[in-house]
C-alpha positions, 0 to 999 in steps of 0.5 A, a space after each residue: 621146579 616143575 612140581 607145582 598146582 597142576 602137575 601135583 595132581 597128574 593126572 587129575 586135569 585130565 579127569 577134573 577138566 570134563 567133569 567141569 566143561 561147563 566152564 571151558 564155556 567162554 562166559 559171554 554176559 548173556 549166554 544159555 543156561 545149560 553150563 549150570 546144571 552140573 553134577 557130579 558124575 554119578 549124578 550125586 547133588 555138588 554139595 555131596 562131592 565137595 565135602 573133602 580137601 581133595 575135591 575142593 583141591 580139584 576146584 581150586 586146580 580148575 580155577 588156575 588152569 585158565 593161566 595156561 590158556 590164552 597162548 593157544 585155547 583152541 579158538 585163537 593164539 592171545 599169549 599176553 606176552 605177544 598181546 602186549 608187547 605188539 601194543 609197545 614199541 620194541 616188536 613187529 607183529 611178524 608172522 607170514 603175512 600182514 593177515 596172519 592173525 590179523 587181530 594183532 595187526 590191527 592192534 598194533 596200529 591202533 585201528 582194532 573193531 570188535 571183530 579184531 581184538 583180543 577176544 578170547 582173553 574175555 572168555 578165558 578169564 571170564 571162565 578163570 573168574 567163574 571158577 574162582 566162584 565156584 571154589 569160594 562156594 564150595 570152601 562155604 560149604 564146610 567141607 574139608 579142613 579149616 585151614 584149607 578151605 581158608 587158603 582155597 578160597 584166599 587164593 581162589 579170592 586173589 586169582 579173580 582179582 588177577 583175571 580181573 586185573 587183566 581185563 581191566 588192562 586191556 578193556 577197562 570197562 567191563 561186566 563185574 561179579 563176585 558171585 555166578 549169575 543166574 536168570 538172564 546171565 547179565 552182569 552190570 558193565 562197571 567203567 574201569 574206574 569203577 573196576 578199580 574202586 571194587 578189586 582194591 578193597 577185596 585185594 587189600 582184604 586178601 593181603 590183610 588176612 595174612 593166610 597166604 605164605 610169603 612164598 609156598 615151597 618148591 613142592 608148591 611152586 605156581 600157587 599165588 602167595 603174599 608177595 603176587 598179592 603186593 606185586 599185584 596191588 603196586 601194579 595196580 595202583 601204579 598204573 591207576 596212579 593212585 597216589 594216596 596208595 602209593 606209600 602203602 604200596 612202597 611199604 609193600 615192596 619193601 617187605 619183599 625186599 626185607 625178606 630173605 626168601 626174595 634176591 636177585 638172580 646173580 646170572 640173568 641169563 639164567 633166569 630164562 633157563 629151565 635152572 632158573 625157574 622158580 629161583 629166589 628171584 622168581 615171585 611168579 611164573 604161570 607154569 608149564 611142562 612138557 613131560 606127559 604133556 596132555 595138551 595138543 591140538 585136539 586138547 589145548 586146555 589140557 595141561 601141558 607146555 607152552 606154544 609161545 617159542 614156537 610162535 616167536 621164533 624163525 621159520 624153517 630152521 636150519 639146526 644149530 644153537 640149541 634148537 634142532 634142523 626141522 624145527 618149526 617157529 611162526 615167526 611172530 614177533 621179530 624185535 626192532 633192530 632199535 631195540 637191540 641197539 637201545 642195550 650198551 654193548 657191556 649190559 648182560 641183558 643184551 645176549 639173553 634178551 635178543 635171540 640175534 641170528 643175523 647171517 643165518 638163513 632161514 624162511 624169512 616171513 612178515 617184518 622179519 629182523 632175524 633178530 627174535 625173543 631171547 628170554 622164551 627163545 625155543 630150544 629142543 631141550 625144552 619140548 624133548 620130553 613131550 608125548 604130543 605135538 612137541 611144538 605147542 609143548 616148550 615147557 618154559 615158564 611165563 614169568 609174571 612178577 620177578 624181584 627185579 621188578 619189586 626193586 625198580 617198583 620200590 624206586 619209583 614208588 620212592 620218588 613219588 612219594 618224597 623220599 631220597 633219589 639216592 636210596 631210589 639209586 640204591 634199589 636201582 644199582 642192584 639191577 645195573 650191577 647185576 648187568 654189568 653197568 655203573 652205578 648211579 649217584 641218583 636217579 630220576 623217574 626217567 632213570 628208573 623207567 629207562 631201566 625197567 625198559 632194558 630189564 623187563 624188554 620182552 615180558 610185556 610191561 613196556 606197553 603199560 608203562 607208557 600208558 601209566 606215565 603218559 609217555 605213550 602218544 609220544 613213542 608210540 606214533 608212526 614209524 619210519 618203515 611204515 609199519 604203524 601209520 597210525 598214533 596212539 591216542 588216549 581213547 586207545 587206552 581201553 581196546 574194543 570189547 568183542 563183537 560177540 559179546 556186544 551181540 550178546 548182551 545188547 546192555 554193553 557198550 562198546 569202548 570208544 576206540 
């Protein structure tokens, strides 16, 4: 379903995204004061314009539209899909050379340095974070009706909580503020724990007021409801390992699974198709479109599709399954050959996870496997309609959080806090079934982990997985074809701040790494 917060208002991100340039302005912690003087256009003071639900719908759509940045802002290609998986052990970074976006060489071998990191995932979502702002003060302003400028500001408070989350992820500690800075634009450098400490009693208050919908309609597909805001706080204090939460999260999941909104996709397969977006088992997916796409490459904050299958694919392909002679992928992140064979040849999960073109020949580049992406793979159905460049335009969805994942979650959660490993195989066999394997009597973490592994390959959890459990100085050491040379090491956990923002406000100290 592509109807959805942006593509509701067509149009609109077009004329609303220069009226707030002022954000488009990767927010470093210290920066000059010119983004603040904003007016609306005719020069009529912010508290004159934003005085009905239209105009504070506006805002609320410039606060989501950082979601669809970081594959490509203009400045540096950061899909977190790529971000994270070239951190795990399932890819190879790929891409013409060893160079070639060297950020994620670098990473991928643990030896980044400030000028070698995800650095513009800070001013994406350091913008989604102002924006967020923005939207909260405007809902006070009472404009509008009670009712909307009650949900604006919910989904504008959870958004935040999520850029948020995602810089807590990778950077750990970092500048937090709830409210935009003024005179000398600083904001104090939190550690992550102390990140953690502020996000889960605002998320526990968003999710306690209840004026989310367990999930929006069809004709509102994209906003964040009730059950992101309990995937996000199992995501949250699973990987904090905040085990005093964790019942609270389990009954969270639990909810989900009780409610009949949320199932199980019966084709995997499916799940990765245009069809299949937005289905009963979709809780969240970052949404894009390739019909009246205004983004291209003078224009890549504009809305539009996605540059992630063109980043994923084989280069110079010959034509043929779905993807048209001419077509044009980068060939960043060719799959390990171990990862295709970790599937049993019956799971259902194989074919559509691994995009295998082994005898086809094509420009091979850096690491290449030929086998690639299957679940974001490009098809030329998927950019057809795209009036721009058609190659940074592929209209499949990033899925975030899927029920699957409220399964497996709830399993694990189960374990952890006593209860029976048989009811944990009932929320697990439902994922195995769904692929074609065995049910299992009982399972262990290890079980339930082994199974996120083979269902979530590719959607950028794998990484954080290893990290929360303590897996990570284990697998992800240096390989046989010596590719990654060096190991991972708990100081690894937090990547390296930008040495840009470093430069900027000579308050922040860099990470250990």
């Amino acid at each position: 379903m592509k109807t959805n917060i942006i593509n509701k208002a067509k149009g609109l991100v077009k004329a609303v995204l220069p009226f707030y340039l002022f954000t488009l302005l990767p927010l470093a912690t210290s920066c000059s004061d010119d983004f603040l003087e904003v007016s609306k256009p005719d020069g009529d003071p912010l508290e004159e314009y934003y005085t009905t639900d239209a105009r504070l719908f506006e805002s609320l759509v410039s606060a989501y539209s950082p979601l669809h940045w970081p594959d490509w802002d203009g400045t540096a290609y950061n899909d977190l899909t790529v971000d994270a998986e070239i951190l795990g052990d399932d890819f190879w970074v790929g891409g013409a050379r060893i160079t070639d976006n060297q950020h994620w060489h670098k990473l991928f071998n643990f030896e980044g340095d400030g000028n070698n990191t995800l650095a513009t995932l800070w001013g994406d979502f350091y913008s989604g974070i102002k924006r967020c702002n923005d939207v909260i003060l405007y809902c006070s302003w009472g404009g509008g009706t009670a009712q909307n400028r009650r949900s604006y500001e919910m989904e504008a408070r959870l958004l935040r909580v999520y850029y948020y989350n995602i810089l807590w992820h990778y950077y750990g500690n970092v500048p937090f503020f709830l409210e935009n800075l003024t005179m000398p634009y600083t904001a104090p450098q939190l550690t992550a724990d102390e990140i953690y400490v502020k996000l889960l009693p605002e998320l526990e208050s968003i999710i306690q007021s209840k004026v989310l919908p367990m999930r929006w309609d069809n004709a509102d597909a994209g906003r964040v409801s009730q059950a992101f805001a309990y995937m996000l706080y199992a995501e949250m204090v699973m990987y904090q390992n905040d085990t005093a939460r964790y019942p609270q999260a389990l009954s969270f999941m639990k909810e989900i699974i009780g409610n009949s909104e949320y199932s199980l996709n019966p084709s995997f397969s499916n799940l990765w198709e245009e069809s299949g977006e937005w289905c009963a088992e979709s809780i969240f997916e970052i949404n894009y479109d390739d019909d009246s796409a205004q983004r291209d490459w003078g224009t890549s904050m504009f809305a539009g599709g996605t540059v992630f299958p063109t980043l994923c694919s084989p280069n110079s392909w010959p034509g043929g399954d779905g993807w048209n002679t001419g077509e044009d992928g980068w060939g960043f992140l060719p799959m390990r050959i171990e990862t295709y064979n970790m599937f049993a040849d019956n799971d259902r999960r194989r074919d559509a996870t691994c995009w295998d073109v082994r005898g086809i020949e094509y420009t091979e580049r850096y690491q290449d496997t030929h086998i690639w992406h299957g679940k974001y793979r490009p098809q030329s159905a998927n950019n057809q309609d795209c009036p721009t460049s058609k190659n940074l335009n592929y209209n499949n969805n990033k899925r975030i959080y899927r029920y699957a994942e409220t399964l497996l979650n709830a399993a694990e959660l189960l374990l952890a806090t006593g209860g029976s490993a048989s009811e944990a195989a009932d929320y697990v066999n439902e994922v195995r079934e769904r692929a074609g394997l065995d049910k299992l009597a009982s399972v262990t973490v290890d079980d339930i982990l082994n199974e996120r592994h083979l269902e979530f390959c590719g959607e950028g959890k794998r990484y954080f997985d290893l990290v929360r459990t303590g897996k990570a100085a284990s697998v992800l050491v240096p390989d046989n074809y010596q590719y990654r040379t060096n190991s991972w090491t708990p100081n690894k956990k937090h990547i390296p701040l930008p040495q840009s923002e470093l430069d900027a406000d000579p308050t922040l100290k860099p990470n250990e790494y």
